[in-house]
C-alpha positions in Angstrom: 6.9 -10.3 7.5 5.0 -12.8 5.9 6.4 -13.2 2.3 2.9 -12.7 0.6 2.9 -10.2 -2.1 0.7 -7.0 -1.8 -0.7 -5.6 -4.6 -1.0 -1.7 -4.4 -5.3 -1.3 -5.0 -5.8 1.8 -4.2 -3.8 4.6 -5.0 -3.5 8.3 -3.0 -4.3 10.8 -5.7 -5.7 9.0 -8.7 -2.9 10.3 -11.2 -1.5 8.5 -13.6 1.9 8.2 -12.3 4.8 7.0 -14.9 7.4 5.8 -12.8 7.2 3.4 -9.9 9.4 5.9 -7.8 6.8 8.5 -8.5 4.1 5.9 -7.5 5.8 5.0 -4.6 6.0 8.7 -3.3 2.3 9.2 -3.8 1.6 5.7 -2.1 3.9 6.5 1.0 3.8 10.1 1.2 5.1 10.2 4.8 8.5 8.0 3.6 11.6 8.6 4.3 13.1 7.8 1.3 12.7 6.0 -1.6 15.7 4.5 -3.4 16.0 2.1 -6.0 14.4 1.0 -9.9 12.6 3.7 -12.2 11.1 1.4 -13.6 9.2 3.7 -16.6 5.2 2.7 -17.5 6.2 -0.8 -16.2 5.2 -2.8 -12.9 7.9 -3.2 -10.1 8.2 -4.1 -6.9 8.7 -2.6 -3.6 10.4 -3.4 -0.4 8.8 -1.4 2.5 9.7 -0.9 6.2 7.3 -0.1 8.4 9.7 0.3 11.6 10.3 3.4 12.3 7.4 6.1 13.9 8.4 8.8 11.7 7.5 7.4 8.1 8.4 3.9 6.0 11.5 3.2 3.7 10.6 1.6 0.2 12.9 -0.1 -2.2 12.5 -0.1 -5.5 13.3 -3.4 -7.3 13.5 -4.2 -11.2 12.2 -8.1 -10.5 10.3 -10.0 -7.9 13.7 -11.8 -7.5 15.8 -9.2 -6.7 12.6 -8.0 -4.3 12.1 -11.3 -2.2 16.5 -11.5 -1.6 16.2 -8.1 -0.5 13.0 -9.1 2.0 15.2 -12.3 3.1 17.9 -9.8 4.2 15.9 -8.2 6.3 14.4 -11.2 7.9 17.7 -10.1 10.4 16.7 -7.1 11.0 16.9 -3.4 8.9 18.5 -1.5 11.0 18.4 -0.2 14.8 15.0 -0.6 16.0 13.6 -2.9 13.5 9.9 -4.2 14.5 10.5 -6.7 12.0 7.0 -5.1 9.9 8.3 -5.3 6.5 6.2 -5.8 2.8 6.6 -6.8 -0.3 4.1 -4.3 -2.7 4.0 -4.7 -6.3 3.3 -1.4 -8.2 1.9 -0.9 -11.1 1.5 2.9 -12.1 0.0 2.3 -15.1 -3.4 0.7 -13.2 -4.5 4.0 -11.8 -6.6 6.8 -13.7 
């Protein structure tokens, strides 16, 4: 977990997506869940855990803010068996065709 800011470049289907939660679904197909912002035809950002083998857990967040306090919580850990591989992704569903 480095702090830097990811920007999603490539996107999985190449639909126009118009929520970030949509988005994020097609971005991380094999997560868990995804909980957080709407965020409608608008950029947001993402917190994403990498730890556990079956699939990731994504975040949704309104503001970078509210993305980077969630990251600093997990700086301790997200839960049992954290590797400590977490992201911070900004999405942007309108940037895809």
């Amino acid at each position: 977990m480095t702090g830097d800011v990811i920007p999603v470049v490539r996107h999985s289907c190449g639909v126009r997506h118009r929520s970030c939660r949509t988005t994020a679904r097609c971005q991380w197909p094999r997560a868990l869940w995804v909980h957080g912002c709407l965020c409608y035809r608008r950029s947001c950002w993402a917190t994403v855990s990498h730890c556990r083998p079956s699939g990731q857990t994504v975040i949704l967040h309104a503001t970078e803010e509210n993305a980077r306090a969630a990251l600093s919580r997990m700086a301790g850990g997200c839960g049992g068996g954290c590797q400590w591989e977490h992201d911070l992704v900004l999405l942007r569903p309108d940037a895809f065709p």
